[in-house]
PABALUM-558552 format. One record per residue (C-alpha): x, z, y; residue number from 1. Coordinates in pm, whole numbers, plus 50000, padded with zeros to 5 digits. Last residue first. Example, Ala and Ser with C-alpha at 12.3 -4.5 7.8 and 13.67 -1.06 7.14 Angstrom:
BEGIN
{drennu {51367; 50714; 49894}; 2}
{drennu {51230; 50780; 49550}; 1}
% end
This chain:
BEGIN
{drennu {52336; 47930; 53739}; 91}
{drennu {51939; 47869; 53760}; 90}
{drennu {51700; 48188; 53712}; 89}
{drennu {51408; 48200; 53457}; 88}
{drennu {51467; 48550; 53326}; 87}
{drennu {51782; 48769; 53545}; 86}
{drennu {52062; 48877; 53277}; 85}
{drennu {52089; 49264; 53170}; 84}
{drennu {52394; 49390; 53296}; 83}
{drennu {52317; 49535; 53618}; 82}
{drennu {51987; 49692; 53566}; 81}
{drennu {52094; 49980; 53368}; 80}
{drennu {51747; 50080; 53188}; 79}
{drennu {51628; 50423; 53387}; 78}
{drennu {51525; 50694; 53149}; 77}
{drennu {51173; 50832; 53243}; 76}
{drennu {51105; 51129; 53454}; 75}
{drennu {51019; 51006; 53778}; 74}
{drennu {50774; 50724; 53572}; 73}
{drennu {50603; 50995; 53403}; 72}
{drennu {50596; 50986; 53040}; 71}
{drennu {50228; 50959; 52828}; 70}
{drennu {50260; 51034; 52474}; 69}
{drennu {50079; 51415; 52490}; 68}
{drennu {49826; 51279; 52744}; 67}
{drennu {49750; 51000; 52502}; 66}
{drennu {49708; 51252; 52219}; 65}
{drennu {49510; 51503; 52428}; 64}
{drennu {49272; 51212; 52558}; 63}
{drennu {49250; 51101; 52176}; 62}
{drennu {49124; 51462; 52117}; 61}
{drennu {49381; 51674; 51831}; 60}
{drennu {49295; 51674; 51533}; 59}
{drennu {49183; 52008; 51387}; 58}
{drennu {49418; 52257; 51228}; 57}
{drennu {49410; 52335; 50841}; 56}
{drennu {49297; 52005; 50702}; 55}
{drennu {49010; 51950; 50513}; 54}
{drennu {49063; 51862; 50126}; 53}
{drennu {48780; 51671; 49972}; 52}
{drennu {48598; 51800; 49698}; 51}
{drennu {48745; 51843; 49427}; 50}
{drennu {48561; 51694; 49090}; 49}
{drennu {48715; 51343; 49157}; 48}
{drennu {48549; 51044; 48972}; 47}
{drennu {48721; 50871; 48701}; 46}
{drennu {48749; 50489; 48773}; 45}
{drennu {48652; 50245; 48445}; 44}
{drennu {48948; 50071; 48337}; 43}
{drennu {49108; 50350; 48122}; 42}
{drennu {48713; 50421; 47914}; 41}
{drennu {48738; 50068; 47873}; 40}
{drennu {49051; 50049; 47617}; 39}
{drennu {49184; 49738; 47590}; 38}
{drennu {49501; 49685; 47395}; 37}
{drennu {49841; 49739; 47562}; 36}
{drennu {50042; 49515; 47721}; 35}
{drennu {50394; 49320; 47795}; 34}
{drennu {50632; 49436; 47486}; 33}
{drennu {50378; 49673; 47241}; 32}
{drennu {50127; 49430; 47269}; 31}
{drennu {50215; 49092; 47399}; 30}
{drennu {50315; 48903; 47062}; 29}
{drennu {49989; 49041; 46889}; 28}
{drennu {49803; 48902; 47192}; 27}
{drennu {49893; 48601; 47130}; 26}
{drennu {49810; 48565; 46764}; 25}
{drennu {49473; 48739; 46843}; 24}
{drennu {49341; 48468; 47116}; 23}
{drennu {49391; 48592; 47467}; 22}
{drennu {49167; 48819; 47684}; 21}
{drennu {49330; 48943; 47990}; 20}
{drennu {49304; 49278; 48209}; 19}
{drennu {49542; 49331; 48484}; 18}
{drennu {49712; 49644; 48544}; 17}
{drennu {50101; 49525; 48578}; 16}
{drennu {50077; 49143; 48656}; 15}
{drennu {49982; 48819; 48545}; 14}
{drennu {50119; 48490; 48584}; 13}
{drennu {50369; 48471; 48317}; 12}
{drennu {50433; 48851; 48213}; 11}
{drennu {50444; 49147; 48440}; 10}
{drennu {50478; 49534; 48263}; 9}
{drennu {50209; 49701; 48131}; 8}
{drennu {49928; 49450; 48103}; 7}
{drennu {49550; 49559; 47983}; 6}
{drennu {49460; 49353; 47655}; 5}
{drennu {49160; 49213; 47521}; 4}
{drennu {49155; 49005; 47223}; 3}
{drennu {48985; 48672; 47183}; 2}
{drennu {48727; 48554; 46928}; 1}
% end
C-alpha cells in the first residue's frame, strides 16, 4: 500500500505542490523534511464567496487607448542621423 504525500519543498524530480504516493518507508523519510501527508480537503480548490470586484472607472475604448499612444510625426524626437551607420552599403 503506498502513502500519499503533498511536497513542500522540491525533492528529486518533483516539485513544491505535487502529490506522490510512495511506499510507507519512503514516505516516512519525506515527511516532515520534503512533504506533508495527504490531506484532500487542501487539494480540492475552495470556491470564492465574493463576487468579483469591478473596477471604479471604466476602461477606456481601444480607439481612446490608441489615440492616447499615438505621437505625431512633427512632434516626435528626431534620432541623430549622422552617426548611425548606412544598412547594406559598401566602404
Amino acid at each position: 500500500m503506498k502513502t500519499i504525500v503533498t511536497f513542500i519543498r522540491p525533492w528529486n524530480r518533483y516539485n513544491r505542490g505535487e502529490t506522490a504516493g510512495f511506499d510507507p518507508a519512503t514516505a516516512a523519510g519525506l515527511i516532515g523534511v520534503h512533504a506533508v501527508p495527504y490531506r484532500p480537503a487542501d487539494a480540492a480548490p475552495i470556491a470564492s464567496a465574493a463576487p468579483p470586484v469591478e473596477p471604479a472607472t471604466p476602461a477606456p475604448s481601444f480607439e481612446a487607448a490608441v489615440a492616447a499612444l499615438e505621437t505625431p510625426v512633427d512632434t516626435a524626437p528626431k534620432a541623430p542621423a549622422a552617426d548611425l551607420p548606412v544598412q547594406g552599403r559598401r566602404k
